[in-house]
N, C-alpha and C positions, 0 to 999 in steps of 0.2 A: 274344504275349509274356505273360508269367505276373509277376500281381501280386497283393500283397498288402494290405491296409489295415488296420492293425488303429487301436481304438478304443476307449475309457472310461477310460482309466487312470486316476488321480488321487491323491492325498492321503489317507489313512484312517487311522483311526485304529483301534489293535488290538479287534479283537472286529467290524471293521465289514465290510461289504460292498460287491464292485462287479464289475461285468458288461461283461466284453471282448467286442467284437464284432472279426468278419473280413470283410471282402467279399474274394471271391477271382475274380480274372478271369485267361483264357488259359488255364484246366484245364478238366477234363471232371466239374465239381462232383461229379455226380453218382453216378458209378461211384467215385471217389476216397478214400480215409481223408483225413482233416483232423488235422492236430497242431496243439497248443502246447505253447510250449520258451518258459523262462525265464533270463536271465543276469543273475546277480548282478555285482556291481562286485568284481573280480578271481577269478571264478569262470567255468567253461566255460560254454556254453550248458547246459541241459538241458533234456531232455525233462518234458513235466509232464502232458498228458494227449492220448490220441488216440480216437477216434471212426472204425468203419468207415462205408460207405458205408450198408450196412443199420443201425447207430446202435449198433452194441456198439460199450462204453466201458471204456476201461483207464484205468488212475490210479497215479502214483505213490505210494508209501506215506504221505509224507508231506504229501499233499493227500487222502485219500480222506477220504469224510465229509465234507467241507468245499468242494470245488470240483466243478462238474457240468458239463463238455462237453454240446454240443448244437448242432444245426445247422438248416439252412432250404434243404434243396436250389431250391426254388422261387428264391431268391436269393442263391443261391450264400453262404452265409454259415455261419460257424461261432460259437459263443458259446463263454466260458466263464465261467461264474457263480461269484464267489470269496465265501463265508461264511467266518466267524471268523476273517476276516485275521488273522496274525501280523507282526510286525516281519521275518521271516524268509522271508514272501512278498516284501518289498521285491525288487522287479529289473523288467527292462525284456522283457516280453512279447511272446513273436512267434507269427505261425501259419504255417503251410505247407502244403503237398498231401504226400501221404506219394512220392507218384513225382515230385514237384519238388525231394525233398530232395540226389536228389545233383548237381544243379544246385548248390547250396550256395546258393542264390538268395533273395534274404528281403527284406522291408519292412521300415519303415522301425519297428517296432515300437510298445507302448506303455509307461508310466512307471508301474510301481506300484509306491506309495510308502506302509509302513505302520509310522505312527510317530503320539506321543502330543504 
């Protein structure tokens, strides 16, 4: 069964910093790309950055410079490190396996929140 955990979310304030982690069990860590997708409150999910299994990193536009995917095959885990939070980072954080996605299957995410 494929699970996700994610983790750090919190309260920040614009210009600050904070670092989502994933534990991911039931996949094949290893061989696998890693996402994170963000959903705003009346907005679709979106995608926001992916990591292959060899560690090339894509970034949407409006997080590049600012947010860093990375991972820990040893423990199955994925990061992503958010600098210069914006107000417009505010949304609720998830991560996934790229071949779990049409599962549509997801945890239970995290809460970032960036306001003054």
């Amino acid at each position: 069964q494929v699970q996700m955990v994610e983790s750090g979310g919190g309260l920040v304030q614009p210009g600050g910093s904070l670092r989502l982690s994933c534990v991911a069990s039931g996949v094949i860590f290893s061989i696998d790309a890693m996402v994170w997708y963000r959903q705003a409150p009346g907005k679709q999910r979106e995608l926001v950055a992916r990591i292959t299994n060899g560690g090339r990193t894509t970034y949407i536009d409006s997080v590049k410079g600012r947010f860093t995917i990375s991972r820990d095959n040893a423990k199955n885990t994925v990061y992503l490190q958010m600098n210069s939070l914006k107000p417009e980072d505010t949304a609720v954080y998830y991560c996934n396996s790229e071949l779990n996605l049409p599962n549509d299957s997801w945890g239970q995410g995290t809460q970032v929140t960036v306001s003054s």
